[in-house]
DONUKOL-964502 format. One record per residue (C-alpha): residue in three letters; x, y, z. Coordinates in Angstrom, 3 decimals. Each point is the difference from the previous one (the first is absolute). Layout:
BEGIN
{rec 'Ala',{X,Y,Z}}
...
***
This chain:
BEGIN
{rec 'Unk',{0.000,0.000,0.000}}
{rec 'Unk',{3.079,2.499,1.056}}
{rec 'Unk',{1.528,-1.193,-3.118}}
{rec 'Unk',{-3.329,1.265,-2.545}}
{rec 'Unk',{-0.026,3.212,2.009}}
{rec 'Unk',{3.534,1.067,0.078}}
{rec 'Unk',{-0.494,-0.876,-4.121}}
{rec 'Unk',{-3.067,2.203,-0.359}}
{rec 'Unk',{2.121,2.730,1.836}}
{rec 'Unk',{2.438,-0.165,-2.282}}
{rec 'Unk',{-1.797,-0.097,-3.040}}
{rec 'Unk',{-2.266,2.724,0.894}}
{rec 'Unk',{-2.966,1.344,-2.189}}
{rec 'Unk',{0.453,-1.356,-3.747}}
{rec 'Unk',{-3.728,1.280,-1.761}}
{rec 'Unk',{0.639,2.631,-2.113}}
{rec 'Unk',{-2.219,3.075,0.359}}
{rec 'Unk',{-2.827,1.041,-2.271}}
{rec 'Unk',{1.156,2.932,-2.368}}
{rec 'Unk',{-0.286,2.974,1.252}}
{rec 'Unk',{-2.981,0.851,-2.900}}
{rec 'Unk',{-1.836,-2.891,1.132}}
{rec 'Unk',{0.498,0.583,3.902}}
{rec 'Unk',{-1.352,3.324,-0.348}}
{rec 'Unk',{-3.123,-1.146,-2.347}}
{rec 'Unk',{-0.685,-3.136,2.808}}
{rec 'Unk',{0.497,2.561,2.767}}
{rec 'Unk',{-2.733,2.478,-1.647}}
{rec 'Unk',{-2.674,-2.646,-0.529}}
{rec 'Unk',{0.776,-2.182,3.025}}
{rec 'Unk',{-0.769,3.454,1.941}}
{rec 'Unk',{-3.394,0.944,-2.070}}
{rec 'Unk',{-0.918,-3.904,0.650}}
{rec 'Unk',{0.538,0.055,4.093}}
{rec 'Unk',{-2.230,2.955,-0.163}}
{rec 'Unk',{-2.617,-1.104,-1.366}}
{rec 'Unk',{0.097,-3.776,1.163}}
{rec 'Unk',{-0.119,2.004,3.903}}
{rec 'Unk',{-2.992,1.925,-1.398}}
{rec 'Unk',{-1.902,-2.892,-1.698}}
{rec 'Unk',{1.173,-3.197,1.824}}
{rec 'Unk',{0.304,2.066,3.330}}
{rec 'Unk',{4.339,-1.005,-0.004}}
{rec 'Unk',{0.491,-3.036,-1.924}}
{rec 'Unk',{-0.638,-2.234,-3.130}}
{rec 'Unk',{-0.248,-3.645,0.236}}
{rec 'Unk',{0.516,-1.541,-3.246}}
{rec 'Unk',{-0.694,-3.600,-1.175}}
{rec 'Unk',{1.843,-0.830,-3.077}}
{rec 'Unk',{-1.548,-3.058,-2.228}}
{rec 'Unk',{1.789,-1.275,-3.069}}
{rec 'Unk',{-2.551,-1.357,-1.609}}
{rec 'Unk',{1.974,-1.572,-2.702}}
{rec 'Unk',{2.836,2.344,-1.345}}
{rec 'Unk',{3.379,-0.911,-0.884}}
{rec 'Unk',{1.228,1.742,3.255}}
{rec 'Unk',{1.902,2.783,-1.643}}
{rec 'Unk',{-2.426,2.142,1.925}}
{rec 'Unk',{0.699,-1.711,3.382}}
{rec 'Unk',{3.331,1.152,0.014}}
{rec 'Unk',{-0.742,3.490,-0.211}}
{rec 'Unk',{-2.295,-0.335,2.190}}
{rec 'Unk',{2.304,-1.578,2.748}}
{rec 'Unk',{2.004,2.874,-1.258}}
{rec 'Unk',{-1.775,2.241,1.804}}
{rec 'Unk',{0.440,-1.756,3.312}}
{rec 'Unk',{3.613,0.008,-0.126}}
{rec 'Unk',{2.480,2.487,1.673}}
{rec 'Unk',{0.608,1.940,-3.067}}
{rec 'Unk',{-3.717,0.914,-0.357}}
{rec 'Unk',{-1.093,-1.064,3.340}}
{rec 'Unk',{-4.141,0.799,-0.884}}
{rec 'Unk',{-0.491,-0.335,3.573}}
{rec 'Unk',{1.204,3.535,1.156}}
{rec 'Unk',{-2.657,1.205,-2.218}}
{rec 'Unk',{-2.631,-1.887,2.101}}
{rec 'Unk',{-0.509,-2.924,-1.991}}
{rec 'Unk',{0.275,-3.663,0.657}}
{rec 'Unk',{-0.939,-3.388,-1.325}}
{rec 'Unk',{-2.046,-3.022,1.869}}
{rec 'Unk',{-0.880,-3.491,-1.073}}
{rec 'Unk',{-3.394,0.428,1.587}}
{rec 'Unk',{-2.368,1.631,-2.221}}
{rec 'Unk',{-2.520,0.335,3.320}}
{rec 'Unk',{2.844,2.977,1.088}}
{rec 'Unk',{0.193,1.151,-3.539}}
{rec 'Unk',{-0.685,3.878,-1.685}}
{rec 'Unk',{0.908,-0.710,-3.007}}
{rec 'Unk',{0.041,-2.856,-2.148}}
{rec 'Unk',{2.995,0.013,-2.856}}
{rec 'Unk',{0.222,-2.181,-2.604}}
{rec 'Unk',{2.499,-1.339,-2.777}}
{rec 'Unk',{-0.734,-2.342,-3.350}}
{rec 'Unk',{-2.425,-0.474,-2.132}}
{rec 'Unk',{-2.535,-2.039,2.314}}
{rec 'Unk',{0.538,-4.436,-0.978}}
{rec 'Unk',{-2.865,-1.849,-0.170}}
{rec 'Unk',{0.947,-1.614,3.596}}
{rec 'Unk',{0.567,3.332,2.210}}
{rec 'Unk',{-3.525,1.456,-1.243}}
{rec 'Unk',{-1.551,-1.485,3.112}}
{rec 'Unk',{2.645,0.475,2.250}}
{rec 'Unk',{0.002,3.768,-1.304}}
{rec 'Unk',{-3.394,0.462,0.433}}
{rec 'Unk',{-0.082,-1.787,3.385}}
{rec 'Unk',{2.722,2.414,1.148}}
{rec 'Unk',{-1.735,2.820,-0.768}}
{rec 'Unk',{-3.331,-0.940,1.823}}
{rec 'Unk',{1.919,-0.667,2.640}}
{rec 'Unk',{1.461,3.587,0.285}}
{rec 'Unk',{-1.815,2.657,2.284}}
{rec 'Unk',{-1.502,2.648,-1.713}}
{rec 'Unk',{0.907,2.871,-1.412}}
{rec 'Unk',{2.077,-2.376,-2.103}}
{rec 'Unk',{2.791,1.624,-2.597}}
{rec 'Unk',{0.678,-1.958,-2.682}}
{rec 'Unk',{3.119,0.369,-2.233}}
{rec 'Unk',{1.043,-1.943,-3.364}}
{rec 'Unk',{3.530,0.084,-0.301}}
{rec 'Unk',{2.465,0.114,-3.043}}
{rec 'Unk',{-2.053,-0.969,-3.779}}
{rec 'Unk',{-0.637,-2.893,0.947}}
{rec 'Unk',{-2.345,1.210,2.626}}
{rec 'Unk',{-1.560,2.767,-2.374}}
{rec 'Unk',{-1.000,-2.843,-2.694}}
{rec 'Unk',{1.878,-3.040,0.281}}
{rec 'Unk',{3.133,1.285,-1.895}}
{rec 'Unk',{2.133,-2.272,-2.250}}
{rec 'Unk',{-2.234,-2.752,1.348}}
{rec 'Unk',{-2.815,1.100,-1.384}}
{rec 'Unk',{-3.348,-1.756,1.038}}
{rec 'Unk',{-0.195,-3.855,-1.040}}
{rec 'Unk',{-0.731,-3.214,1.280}}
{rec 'Unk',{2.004,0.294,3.229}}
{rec 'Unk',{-0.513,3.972,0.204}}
{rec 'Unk',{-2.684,2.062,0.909}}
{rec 'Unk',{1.776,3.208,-1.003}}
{rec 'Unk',{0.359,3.231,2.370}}
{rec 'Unk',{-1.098,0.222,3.329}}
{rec 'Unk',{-2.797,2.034,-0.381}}
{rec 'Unk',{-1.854,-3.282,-1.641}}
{rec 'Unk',{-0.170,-1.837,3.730}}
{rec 'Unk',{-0.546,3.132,2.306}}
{rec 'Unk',{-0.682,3.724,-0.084}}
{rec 'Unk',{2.708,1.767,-0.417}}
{rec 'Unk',{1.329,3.588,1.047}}
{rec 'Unk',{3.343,1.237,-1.497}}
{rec 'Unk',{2.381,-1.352,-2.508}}
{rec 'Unk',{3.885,0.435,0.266}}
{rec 'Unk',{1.707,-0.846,-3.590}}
{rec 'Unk',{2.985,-1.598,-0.674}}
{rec 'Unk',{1.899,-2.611,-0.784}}
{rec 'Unk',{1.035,-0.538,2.390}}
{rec 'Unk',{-0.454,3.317,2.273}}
{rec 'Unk',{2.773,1.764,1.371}}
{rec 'Unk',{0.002,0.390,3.945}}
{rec 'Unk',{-0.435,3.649,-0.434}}
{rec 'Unk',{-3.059,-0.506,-2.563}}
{rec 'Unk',{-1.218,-2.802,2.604}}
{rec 'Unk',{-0.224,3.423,2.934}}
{rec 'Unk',{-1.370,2.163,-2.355}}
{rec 'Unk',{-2.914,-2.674,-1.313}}
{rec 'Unk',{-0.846,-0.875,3.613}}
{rec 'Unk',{0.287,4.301,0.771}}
{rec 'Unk',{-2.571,0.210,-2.490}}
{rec 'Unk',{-2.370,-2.771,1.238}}
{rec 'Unk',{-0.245,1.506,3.210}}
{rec 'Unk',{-0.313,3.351,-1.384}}
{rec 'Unk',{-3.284,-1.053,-2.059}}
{rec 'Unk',{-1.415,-2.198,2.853}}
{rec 'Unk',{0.306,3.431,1.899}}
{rec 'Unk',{-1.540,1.544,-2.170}}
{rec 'Unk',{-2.819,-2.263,-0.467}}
{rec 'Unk',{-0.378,-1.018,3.762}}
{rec 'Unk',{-0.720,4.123,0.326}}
{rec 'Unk',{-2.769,0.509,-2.736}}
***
């Protein structure tokens, strides 16, 4: 144990840093987004991610976000595997044949007001994958759903600003 520490000492931090252009662009939306997740969400955003049948080039900008360089949870915003403790629900692929139910059970099972995002093209209308046999297409042909963030797949930064915008139209329409 002495032995991994002293090494870990010695090696010190080794992730690079974000360009300063990008820093400053996360920085300005990860600020507009902890406002108004206090203001809707009253201090944080519980996310449940589903892939409902992508090929997982969205996942990894998605776990992206949770790691130190982007660290999405200074900004108020976490993930759960429980979609009982879940705000939002966000969701990658076009949607197989076999996750329909499990999608659609999912989002029952979510409290309401329930924010639903499709994630990447694949989420906006199946993408390269099309529908077919084993697809069903986008996401919005299982459940309702409330934004789209295009890509593919999204950047980190586009990831913020899709889920800024979410919130910023389920504030607005929780207010009418």
């Amino acid at each position: 144990m002495l032995r991994i520490l002293r090494q870990i000492f010695r090696t010190g931090i080794v992730t690079e840093p974000l360009p300063p252009e990008e820093e400053a662009k996360i920085e300005l939306v990860g600020a507009r987004l902890e406002e108004s997740v206090k203001r809707v969400f009253a201090g944080s955003l519980t996310i449940r991610q589903v892939d409902a049948g992508s090929c997982n080039a969205c996942e990894l900008e998605i776990h992206a976000l949770n790691n130190s360089i982007y660290n999405c949870e200074r900004f108020g915003i976490t993930f759960t595997a429980s979609p009982r403790f879940a705000d939002m629900l966000l969701v990658t692929g076009p949607v197989s044949v076999n996750m329909a139910i499990a999608l659609k059970r999912t989002y029952d099972a979510m409290p309401p007001p329930k924010l639903v995002v499709a994630v990447g093209d694949c989420g906006y209308n199946g993408g390269i994958f099309g529908k077919s046999y084993a697809s069903l297409g986008g996401v919005a042909n299982v459940i309702p759903v409330d934004a789209y963030i295009h890509g593919c797949p999204p950047s980190p930064s586009v990831l913020l600003s899709g889920i800024l915008e979410a919130v910023g139209a389920r504030r607005l329409s929780i207010g009418k």
